[in-house]
C-alpha positions in Angstrom: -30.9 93.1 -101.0 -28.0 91.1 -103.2 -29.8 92.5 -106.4 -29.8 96.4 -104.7 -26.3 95.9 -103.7 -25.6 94.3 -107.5 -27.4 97.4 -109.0 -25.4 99.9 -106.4 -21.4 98.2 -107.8 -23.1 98.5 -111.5 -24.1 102.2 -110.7 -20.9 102.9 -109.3 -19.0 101.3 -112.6 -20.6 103.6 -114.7 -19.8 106.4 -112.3 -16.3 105.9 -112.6 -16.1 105.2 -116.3 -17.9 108.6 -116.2 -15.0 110.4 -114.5 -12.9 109.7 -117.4 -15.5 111.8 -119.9 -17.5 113.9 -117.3 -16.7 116.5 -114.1 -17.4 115.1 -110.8 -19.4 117.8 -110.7 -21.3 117.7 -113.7 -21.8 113.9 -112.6 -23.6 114.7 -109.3 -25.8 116.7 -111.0 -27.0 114.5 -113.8 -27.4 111.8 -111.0 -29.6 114.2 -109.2 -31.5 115.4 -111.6 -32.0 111.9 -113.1 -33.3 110.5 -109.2 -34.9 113.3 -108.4 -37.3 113.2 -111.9 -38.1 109.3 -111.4 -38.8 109.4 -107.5 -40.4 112.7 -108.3 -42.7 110.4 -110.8 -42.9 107.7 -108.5 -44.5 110.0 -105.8 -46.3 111.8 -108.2 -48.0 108.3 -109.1 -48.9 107.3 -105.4 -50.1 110.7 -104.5 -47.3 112.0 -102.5 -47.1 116.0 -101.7 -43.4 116.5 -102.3 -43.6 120.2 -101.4 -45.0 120.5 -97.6 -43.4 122.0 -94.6 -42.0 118.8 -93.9 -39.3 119.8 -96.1 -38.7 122.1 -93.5 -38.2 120.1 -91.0 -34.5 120.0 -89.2 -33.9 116.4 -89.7 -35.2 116.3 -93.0 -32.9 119.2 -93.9 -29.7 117.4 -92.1 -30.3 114.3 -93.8 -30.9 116.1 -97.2 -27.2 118.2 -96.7 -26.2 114.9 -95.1 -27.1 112.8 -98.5 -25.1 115.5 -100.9 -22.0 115.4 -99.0 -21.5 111.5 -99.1 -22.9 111.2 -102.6 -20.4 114.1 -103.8 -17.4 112.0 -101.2 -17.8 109.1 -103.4 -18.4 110.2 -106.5 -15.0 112.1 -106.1 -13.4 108.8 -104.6 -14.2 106.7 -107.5 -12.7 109.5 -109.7 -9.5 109.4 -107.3 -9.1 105.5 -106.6 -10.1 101.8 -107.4 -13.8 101.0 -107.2 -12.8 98.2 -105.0 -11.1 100.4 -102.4 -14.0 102.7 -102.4 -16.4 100.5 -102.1 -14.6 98.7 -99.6 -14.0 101.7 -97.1 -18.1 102.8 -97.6 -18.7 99.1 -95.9 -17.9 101.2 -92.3 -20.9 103.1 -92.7 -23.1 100.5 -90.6 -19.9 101.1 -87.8 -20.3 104.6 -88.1 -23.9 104.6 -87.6 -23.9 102.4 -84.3 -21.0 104.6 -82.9 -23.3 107.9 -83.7 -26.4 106.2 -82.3 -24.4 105.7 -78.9 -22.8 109.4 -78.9 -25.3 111.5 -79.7 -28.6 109.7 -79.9 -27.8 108.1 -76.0 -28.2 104.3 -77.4 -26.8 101.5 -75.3 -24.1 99.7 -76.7 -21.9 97.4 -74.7 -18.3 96.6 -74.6 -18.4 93.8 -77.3 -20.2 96.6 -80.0 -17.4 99.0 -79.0 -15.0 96.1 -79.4 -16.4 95.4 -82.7 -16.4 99.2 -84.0 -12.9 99.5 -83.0 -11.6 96.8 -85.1 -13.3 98.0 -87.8 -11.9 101.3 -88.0 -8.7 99.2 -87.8 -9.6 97.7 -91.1 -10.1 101.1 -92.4 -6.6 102.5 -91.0 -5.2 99.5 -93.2 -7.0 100.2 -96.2 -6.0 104.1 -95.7 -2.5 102.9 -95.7 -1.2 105.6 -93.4 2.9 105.4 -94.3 5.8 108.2 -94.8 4.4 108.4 -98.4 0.8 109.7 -97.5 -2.7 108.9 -97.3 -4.5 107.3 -100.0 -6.2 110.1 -100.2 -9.4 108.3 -102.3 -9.9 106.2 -99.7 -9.9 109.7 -97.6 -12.4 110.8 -99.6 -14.5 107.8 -99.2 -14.3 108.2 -95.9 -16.0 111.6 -95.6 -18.7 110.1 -97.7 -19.4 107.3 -94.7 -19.6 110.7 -92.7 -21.9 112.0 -94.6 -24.0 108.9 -95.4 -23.9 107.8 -91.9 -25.3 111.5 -90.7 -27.7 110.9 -93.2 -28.6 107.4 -91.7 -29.0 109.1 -87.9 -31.1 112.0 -89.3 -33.4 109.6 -91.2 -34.3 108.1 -87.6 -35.7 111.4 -86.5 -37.8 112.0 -89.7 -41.5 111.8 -89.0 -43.2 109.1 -89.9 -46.1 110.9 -91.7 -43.0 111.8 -94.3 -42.9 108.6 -97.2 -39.9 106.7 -98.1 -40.2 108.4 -101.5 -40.4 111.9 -100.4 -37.1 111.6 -99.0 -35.5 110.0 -102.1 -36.9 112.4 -104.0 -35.4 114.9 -101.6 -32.2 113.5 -101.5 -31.6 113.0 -105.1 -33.1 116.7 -105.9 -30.6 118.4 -103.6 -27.4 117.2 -105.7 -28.3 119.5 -108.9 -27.2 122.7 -106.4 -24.3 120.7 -104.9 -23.1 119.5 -108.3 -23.4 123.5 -109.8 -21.4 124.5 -107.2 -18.5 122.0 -107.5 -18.5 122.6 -111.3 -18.3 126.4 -110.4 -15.6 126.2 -108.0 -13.6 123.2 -109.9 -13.9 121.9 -113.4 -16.9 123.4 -115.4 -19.7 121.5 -117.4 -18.4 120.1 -120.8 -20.3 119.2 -123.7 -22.4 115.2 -123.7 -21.1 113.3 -126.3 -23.2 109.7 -127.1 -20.4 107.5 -125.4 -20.9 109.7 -122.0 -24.9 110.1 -122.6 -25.0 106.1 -122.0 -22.6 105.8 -119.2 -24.4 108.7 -117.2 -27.8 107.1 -118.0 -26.5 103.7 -117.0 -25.8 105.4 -113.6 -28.9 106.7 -112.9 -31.0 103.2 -114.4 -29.0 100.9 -112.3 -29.1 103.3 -109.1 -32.4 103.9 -108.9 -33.2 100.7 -109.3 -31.0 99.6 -106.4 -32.1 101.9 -104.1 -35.7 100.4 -105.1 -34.7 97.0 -104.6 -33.3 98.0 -101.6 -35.8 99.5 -100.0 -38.2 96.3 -101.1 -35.9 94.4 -99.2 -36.6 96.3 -96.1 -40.2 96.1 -95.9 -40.5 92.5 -97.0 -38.1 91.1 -95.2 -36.8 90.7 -91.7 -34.1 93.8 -91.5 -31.8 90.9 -89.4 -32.2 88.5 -92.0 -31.6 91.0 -94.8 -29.2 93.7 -93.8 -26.1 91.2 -93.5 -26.5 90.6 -97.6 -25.6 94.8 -97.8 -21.8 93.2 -97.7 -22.3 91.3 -101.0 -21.8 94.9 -102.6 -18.1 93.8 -102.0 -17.7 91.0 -104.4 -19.5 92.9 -107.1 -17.5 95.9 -106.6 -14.4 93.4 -106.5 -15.6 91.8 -109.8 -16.2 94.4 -111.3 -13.3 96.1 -110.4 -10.9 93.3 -112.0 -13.2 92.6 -115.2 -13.8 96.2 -116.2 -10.8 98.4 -115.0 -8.4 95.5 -114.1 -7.8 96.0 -110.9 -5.9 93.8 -108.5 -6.2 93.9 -105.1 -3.6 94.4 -103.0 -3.1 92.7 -99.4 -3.7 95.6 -97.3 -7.7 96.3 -99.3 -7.7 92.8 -98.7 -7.3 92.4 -95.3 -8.9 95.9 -94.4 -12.3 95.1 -96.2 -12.3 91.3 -94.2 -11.9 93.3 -91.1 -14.3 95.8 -91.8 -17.2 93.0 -93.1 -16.7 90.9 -90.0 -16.4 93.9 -87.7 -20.0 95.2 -89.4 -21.3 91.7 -89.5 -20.7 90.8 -85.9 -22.1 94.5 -84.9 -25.2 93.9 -86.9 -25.5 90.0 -85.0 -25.1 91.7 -81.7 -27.7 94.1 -82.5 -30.0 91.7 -83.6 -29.4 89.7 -80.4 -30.1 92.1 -77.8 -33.5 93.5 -79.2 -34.4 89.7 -79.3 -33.1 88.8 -75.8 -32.8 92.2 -73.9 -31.1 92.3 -70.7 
């Protein structure tokens, strides 16, 4: 899990160093079509059908839409912030998903998980910096993408389980090519690939997909308790990262608003843990 979320801040460097060169548009798509080709291969290799009526099916379709919309949020909110207050604010996705779980999949959460998701969207408000001067309206962005990557995580739970792991990469990834055309045709179009952007771009897609592998590894080999609280080590990358390559410096307010949003995600995913173990 530490290497996935090592591989995810890398991905997301090279994204952003992209934005300087590259549309946001044109970026999704590359990244699509990039994931799309080596999960297509991956499948391909295992003897996964990627074209079945599965691909049909209304869940798999949400969480396909779903994937597009937060990959497109944060692509745009590393082109419109810091990588460290992006990736900060995508750390309430695990807060989103336990508040969607309770609201519209009927899941019990008690007082102390609502307590927990309610500071945490504190943390956000700070990071958001609400004042008389605005929104930071990056950190806006990121938020959609939590929307849409949280949807994405509530859909994936009523996927069937006939349907692979890699199918719905492959899915996922394959359904940003239309979203990035359409960006690029309603903002800024596609521009010319010069060597210094043809590395960045492939960077992205290397290091991504082989998060999202090591990810996924993670998963099935290990104890989801033991291995999901190591997702929040994306932040000291991203932080790293963030000060090496682009010199960022945090300010008090990311600070703060990431510390409360770790803890708040941390103690939800404890709580969690605790009543599947010891149920009431």
């Amino acid at each position: 899990m530490t290497l996935g979320m090592a591989g995810f801040a890398a991905s997301d460097t090279f994204v952003k160093l992209s934005t300087g060169l590259v549309p946001a548009g044109q970026i999704v798509a590359i990244m699509g079509t990039g994931g799309a080709l080596i999960f297509g291969v991956l499948a391909r290799l295992r003897g996964v059908r990627l074209f079945s009526r599965d691909i049909l099916h209304p869940a798999i379709l949400l969480r396909t839409v779903a994937e597009a919309t937060g990959t497109l949020g944060f692509v745009l909110a590393l082109q419109m912030t810091t990588l460290s207050v992006a990736s900060a604010v995508i750390q309430a996705n695990p807060l989103v998903v336990t508040l969607g779980a309770a609201v519209l999949l009927r899941e019990p959460v008690g007082w102390r998980r609502w307590a927990a998701i309610m500071v945490g969207f504190v943390g956000v408000m700070v990071m958001l910096k609400p004042d008389s001067s605005g929104v930071n309206s990056g950190a806006l962005m990121a938020l959609v993408s939590v929307v849409g990557l949280s949807t994405r995580d509530l859909a994936t739970r009523s996927v069937p389980a006939r349907v692979p792991t890699v199918a719905l990469a492959a899915y996922g990834f394959a359904i940003l090519v239309p979203a990035g055309i359409v960006v690029m045709a309603i903002g800024d179009g596609p521009r010319a690939i010069d060597g210094q952007s043809l590395l960045l771009l492939l960077g992205m897609i290397v290091f991504g997909s082989a998060a999202y592998m090591a990810m996924t590894a993670s998963i099935r080999l290990g104890d989801l308790s033991a291995v999901a609280p190591f997702r929040y080590t994306r932040l000291i990358f991203a932080f790293t990262l963030g000060a090496v390559v682009f010199g960022e410096r945090q300010s008090m307010s990311t600070l703060i608003g990431a510390a409360v949003v770790a803890a708040a995600g941390l103690y939800t995913l404890w709580r969690e843990t605790r009543v599947r173990r010891y149920p009431a």
